[in-house]
Structures are given as structure tokens and as C-alpha cells.
ROTOR-892500 format. One line per 3 residues: number of its first residue (from 1); their letters; for each residue y negated, x, z negated of C-alpha. Coordinates in steps of 0.001 Angstrom, whole numbers. Each point is the difference from the previous one (the first is absolute). Example, Ala and Ser with C-alpha at 12.3 -4.5 7.8 and 13.67 -1.06 7.14 Angstrom:
1> AS> 4500,12300,-7800; -3440,1370,660
***
This chain:
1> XXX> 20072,16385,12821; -1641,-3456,-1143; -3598,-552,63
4> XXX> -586,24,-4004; 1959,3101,-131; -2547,1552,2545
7> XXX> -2463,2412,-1535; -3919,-741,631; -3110,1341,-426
10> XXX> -3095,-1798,-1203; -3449,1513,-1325; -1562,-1813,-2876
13> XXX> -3580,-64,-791; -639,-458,-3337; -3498,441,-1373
16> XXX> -951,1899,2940; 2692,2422,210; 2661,68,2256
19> XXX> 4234,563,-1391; 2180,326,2278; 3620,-1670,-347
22> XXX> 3260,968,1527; 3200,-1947,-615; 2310,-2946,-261
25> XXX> -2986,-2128,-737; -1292,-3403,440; -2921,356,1460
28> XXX> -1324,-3127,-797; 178,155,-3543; -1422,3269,-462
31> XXX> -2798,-1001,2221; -168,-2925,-2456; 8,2354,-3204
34> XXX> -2437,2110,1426; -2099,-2651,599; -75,-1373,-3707
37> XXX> -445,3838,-1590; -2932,381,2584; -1519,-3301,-1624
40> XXX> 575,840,-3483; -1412,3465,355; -3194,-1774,2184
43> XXX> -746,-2291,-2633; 606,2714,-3481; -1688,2537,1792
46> XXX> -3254,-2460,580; -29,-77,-3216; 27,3028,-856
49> XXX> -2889,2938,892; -122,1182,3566; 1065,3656,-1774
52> XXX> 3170,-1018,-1209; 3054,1477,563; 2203,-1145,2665
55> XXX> 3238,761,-2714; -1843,-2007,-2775; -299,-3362,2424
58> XXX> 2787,301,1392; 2020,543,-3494; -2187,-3383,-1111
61> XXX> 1466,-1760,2899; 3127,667,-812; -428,-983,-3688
64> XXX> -1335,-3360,1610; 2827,-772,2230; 2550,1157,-2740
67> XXX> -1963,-2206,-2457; 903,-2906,2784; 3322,618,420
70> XXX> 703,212,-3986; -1282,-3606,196; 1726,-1016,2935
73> XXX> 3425,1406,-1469; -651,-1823,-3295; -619,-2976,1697
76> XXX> 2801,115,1939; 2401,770,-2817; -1077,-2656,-1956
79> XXX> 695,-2359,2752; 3236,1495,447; 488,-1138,-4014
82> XXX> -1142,-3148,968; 2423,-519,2413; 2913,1224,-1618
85> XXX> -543,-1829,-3123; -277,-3234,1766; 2975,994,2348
88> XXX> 2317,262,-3489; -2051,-3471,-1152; 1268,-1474,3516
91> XXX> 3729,1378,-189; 281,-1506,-3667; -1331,-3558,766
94> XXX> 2191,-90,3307; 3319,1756,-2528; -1005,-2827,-2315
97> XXX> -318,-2898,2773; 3494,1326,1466; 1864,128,-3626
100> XX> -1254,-3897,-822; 1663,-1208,3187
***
């Protein structure tokens, strides 16, 4: 059996409670996702009252770091775009170079 195929278990603490997590994980980044969720629900929940529901900051959090990645994914398509159009601008200008010669 290979190492990454080896199942582990880690505990997470996020927002001071701990989830435990059993499988073919890396460890690393969960301890790394964990991390950023803790921060996000740190900084919503300061502000937010010290009543509020653990549910309703951690469902902001997510809405935060979904908010993100939207961005990130746009951003990163419309580089893709970028890329590709001036790939086929490229390909032309070197089909055009090669057909004059």
C-alpha cells in the first residue's frame, strides 16, 4: 500500500470545536482549510454580537469564502480567454509568416 493511499486521522479545530477526520486525506491541506474557515468565522463573528449563533457565522463565512472563489474563478476564466484568444492571434500571424515564404 503507498503512502497517499494510507488512511489518516487528523482533528480540526475550527472556531473552537474540534472534527475529527478519517481518510485518504492530505493532511496538510485540510489543516490549511481549516485554518482559513477558523479565520473567516473569527473575524464575521467579531462582528457580529457575542449571542450569535454559531450556524449563522459560520453560514456568513462560507458566503465570504464562496464570494472569493466566484471572483477568483472569474478571474481565472477570463485569463484563460485571454490566453486563448491571443494563442489563435499567435497561430494566425505565424500561418501567415509561413504561407509568405
Amino acid at each position: 500500500m503507498s503512502v497517499e493511499n494510507e488512511e489518516k486521522s487528523v482533528v480540526l479545530k475550527i472556531y473552537g470545536q474540534d472534527y475529527p477526520v478519517r481518510g485518504k486525506v492530505d493532511v496538510e491541506q485540510l489543516k490549511r482549510i481549516a485554518a482559513l474557515v477558523n479565520d473567516r468565522m473569527h473575524e464575521v463573528g467579531a462582528n457580529m454580537s457575542s449571542s450569535a449563533a454559531v450556524h449563522k457565522i459560520a453560514v456568513l463565512a462560507a458566503m465570504n469564502i464562496a464570494g472569493e472563489y466566484l471572483e477568483y474563478r472569474d478571474e481565472h476564466e477570463s485569463l484563460l480567454d485571454s490566453v486563448e484568444e491571443k494563442s489563435r492571434e499567435l497561430i494566425l500571424t505565424i500561418d501567415r509568416s509561413l504561407s509568405d515564404t
